[in-house]
C-alpha positions in Angstrom: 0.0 0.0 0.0 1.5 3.1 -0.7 0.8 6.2 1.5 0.9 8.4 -1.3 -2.3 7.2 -2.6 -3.8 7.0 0.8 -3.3 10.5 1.2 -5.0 11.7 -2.4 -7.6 9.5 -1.3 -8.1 11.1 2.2 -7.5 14.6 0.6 -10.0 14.3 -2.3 -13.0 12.9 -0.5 -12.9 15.3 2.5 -11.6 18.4 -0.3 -15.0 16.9 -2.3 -17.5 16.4 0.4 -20.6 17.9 0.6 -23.0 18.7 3.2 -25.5 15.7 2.3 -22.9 13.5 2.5 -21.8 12.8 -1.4 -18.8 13.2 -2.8 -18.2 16.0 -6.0 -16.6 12.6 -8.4 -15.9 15.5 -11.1 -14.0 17.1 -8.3 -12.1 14.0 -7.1 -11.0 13.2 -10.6 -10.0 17.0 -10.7 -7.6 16.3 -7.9 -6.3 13.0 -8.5 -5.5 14.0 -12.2 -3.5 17.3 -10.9 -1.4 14.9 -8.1 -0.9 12.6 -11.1 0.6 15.0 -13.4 2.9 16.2 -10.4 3.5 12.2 -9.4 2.8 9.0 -11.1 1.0 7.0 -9.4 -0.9 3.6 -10.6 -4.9 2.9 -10.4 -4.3 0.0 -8.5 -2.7 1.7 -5.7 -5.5 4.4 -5.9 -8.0 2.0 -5.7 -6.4 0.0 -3.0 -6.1 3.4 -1.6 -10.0 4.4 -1.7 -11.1 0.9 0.0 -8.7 1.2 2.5 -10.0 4.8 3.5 -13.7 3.8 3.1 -12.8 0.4 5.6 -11.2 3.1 7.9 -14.2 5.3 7.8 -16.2 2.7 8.3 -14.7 1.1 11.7 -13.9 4.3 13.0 -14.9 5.2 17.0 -12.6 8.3 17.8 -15.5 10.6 17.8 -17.4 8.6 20.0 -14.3 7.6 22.3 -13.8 11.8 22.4 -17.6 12.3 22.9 -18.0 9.7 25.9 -14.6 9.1 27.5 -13.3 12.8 27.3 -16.5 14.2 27.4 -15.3 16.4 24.4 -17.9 17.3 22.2 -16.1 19.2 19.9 -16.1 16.6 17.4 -19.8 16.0 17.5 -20.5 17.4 14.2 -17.6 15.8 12.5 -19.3 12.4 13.3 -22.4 13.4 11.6 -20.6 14.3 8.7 -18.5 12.0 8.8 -21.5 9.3 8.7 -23.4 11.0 6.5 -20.2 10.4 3.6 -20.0 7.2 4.6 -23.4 6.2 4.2 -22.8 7.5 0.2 -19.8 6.1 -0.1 -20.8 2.8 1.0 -24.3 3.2 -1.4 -21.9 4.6 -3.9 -18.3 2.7 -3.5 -18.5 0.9 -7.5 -18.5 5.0 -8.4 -15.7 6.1 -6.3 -13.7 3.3 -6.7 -14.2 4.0 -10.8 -13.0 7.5 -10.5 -9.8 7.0 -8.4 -9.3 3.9 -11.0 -9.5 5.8 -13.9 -6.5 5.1 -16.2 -3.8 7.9 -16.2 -3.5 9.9 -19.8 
């Protein structure tokens, strides 16, 4: 796994979210084609990449460890947002997968 593509992965989708929890695809490929020209970087890796974020997303408790242990709720609303994207993602992933795959020019 390369942590290059884990980080155009975590940039784009929280650079792209919106409030209602989807995720601008025009503006992810945007991203991931201006790190590309920069970098090389393979579709596989991106891909790889995507999942592993989405997985992460998905078994994710910090907010809740903040909200209940710490009794911090500063982070309240990220973990409304923060389902809200993955609720998209997860109705969406064939998509997002597709535009972080897409083949470099």
């Amino acid at each position: 796994m390369s942590a290059y593509a884990e980080e155009i992965v975590r940039a784009a989708t929280y650079q792209c979210a919106l409030d209602d929890g989807r995720i601008d695809l025009g503006g992810v490929a945007a991203i991931v084609a201006g790190y590309r020209s920069v970098r090389p970087i393979g579709a596989d890796a991106l891909i790889d990449a995507a999942r592993r974020r989405w997985w992460k997303l998905l078994t994710s408790v910090w907010h809740l460890k903040y909200h209940y242990y710490r009794g911090d709720r500063a982070s309240d609303g990220l973990f409304f947002s923060d389902e809200r994207m993955l609720r998209w993602w997860t109705a969406n992933l064939a998509e997002v997968e597709a535009v972080f795959g897409q083949r470099q020019r």
